[in-house]
Each structure stands twice: as structure tokens, then as C-alpha cells.
N, C-alpha and C positions, 0 to 999 in steps of 0.2 A: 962340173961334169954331171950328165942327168944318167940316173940310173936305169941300167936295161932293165922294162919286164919281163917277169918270169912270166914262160908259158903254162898254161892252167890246163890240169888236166881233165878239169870238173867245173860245172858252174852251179850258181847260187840260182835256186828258184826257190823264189816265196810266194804261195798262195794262202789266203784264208779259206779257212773252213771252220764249221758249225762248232761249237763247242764242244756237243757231245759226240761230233766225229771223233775230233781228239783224242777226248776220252775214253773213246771206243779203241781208237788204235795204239795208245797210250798201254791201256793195258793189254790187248794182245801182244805190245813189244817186249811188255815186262815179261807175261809168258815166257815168250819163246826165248829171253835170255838176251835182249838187244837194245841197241838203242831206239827211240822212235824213226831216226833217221834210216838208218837200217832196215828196218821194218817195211816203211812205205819205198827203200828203194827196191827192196824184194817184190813188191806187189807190183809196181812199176815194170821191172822186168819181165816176171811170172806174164802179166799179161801182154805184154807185147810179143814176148816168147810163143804162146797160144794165138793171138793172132795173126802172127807170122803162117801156122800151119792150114 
């Protein structure tokens, strides 16, 4: 019997970038108290939000 997939409510994107991108955003996540992922999904947002208007 195969089992059902779950529906996802989020997907995986992997991109590269520069090292010192990284690093760059690396430590503004520590900052503010988050993880990296966090971090660039805020920037993510933040600027789609601004472009929107």
C-alpha cells in the first residue's frame, strides 16, 4: 500500500551565493536574534511587500 503525500506548505529553494554574501547576512541574522533562514525570508517579503505598492 503506497503512502499518501503530505501537502507542503512551503518549498525548498536553494541558491548560491558569494561567500561574503553569507557572511554578511549571517551576521545581521545573529543580530537581530534569528536564524539565517528567517532573516532572508524577511528580506524576501520586506521587498515584495514594497514592490507591491
Amino acid at each position: 500500500m503506497a503512502e499518501a503525500k503530505k501537502e507542503s506548505k512551503s518549498s525548498m529553494l536553494q541558491i548560491r551565493v558569494p561567500d561574503t554574501l553569507k557572511e554578511n547576512l549571517e551576521a545581521k541574522a545573529k543580530k537581530a536574534g534569528v536564524s539565517l533562514n528567517q532573516y532572508i525570508m524577511f528580506l524576501f517579503v520586506e521587498k515584495m511587500e514594497k514592490s507591491e505598492k
